[in-house]
Wavefront OBJ file of the C-alpha trace (Angstrom):
o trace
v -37.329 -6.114 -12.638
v -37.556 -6.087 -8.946
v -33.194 -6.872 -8.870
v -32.849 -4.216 -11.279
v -34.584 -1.608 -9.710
v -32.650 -2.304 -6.337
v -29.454 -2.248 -8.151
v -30.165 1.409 -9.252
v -31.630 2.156 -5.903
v -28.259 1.340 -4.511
v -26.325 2.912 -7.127
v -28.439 6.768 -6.578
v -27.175 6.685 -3.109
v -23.605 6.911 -4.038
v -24.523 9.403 -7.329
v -27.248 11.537 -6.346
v -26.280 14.525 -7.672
v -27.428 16.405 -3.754
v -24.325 14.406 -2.172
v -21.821 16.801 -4.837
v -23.667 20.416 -4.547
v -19.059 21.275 -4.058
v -18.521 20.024 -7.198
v -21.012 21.402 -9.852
v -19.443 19.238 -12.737
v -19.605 16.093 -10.906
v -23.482 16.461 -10.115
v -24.475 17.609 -13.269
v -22.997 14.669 -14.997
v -24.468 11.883 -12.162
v -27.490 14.074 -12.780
v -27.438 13.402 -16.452
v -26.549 9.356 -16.001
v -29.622 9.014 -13.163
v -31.782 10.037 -16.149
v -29.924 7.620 -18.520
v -30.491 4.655 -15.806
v -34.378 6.211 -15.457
v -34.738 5.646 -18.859
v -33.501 2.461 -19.282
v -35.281 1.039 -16.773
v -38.442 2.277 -17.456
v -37.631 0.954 -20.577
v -36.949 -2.421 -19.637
v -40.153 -2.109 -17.523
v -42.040 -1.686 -21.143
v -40.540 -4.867 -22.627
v -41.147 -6.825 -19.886
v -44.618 -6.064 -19.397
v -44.922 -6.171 -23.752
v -43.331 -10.148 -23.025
v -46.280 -10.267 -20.893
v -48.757 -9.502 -22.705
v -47.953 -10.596 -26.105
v -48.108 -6.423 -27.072
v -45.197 -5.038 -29.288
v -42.531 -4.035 -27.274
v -41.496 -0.586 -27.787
v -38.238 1.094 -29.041
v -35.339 1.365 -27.240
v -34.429 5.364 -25.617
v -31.291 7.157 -27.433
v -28.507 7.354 -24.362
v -26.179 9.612 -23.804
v -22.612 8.084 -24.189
v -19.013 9.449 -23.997
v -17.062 10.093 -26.778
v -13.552 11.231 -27.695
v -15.077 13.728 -30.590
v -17.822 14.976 -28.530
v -15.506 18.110 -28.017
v -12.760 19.661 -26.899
v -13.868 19.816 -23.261
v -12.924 17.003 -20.662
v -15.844 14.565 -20.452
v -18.063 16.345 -22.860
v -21.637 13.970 -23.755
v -22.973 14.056 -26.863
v -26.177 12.161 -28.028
v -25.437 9.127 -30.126
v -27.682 7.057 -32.276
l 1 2 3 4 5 6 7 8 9 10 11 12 13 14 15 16 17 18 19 20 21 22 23 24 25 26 27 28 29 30 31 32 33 34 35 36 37 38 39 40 41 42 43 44 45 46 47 48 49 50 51 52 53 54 55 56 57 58 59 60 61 62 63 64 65 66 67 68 69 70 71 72 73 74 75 76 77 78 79 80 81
């Protein structure tokens, strides 16, 4: 867990949505994939500690994913399941 969260600490520096306040688009869509990350890693926090323990691990999160009928704007997001 420790690997992955370092990963995605490395990966918000380059994303964070502050570091493209010139290009609205751009920071609302890193904005929207930080929370996708978030989620999977907390997540994959919750199965790990369910491995742990011998609990039930819990259901994956729905993510956000690109698709070419999502719309007929440029890298539109719709929610998939």
């Amino acid at each position: 867990m420790a690997a992955l969260r370092s990963a995605a600490r490395s990966l918000w520096r380059r994303v964070h949505p502050d570091l493209f306040q010139r290009h609205p688009a751009a920071a609302a869509s890193n904005q929207r994939a930080m929370q996708d990350v978030g989620a999977f890693l907390d997540a994959a926090a919750e199965r790990h500690h369910a491995l742990l323990t011998g609990a039930p691990p819990p259901p994956p999160p729905p993510l956000a994913v690109p698709s070419a009928a999502a719309g007929a704007e440029a890298g539109a997001m719709r929610l998939t399941r």
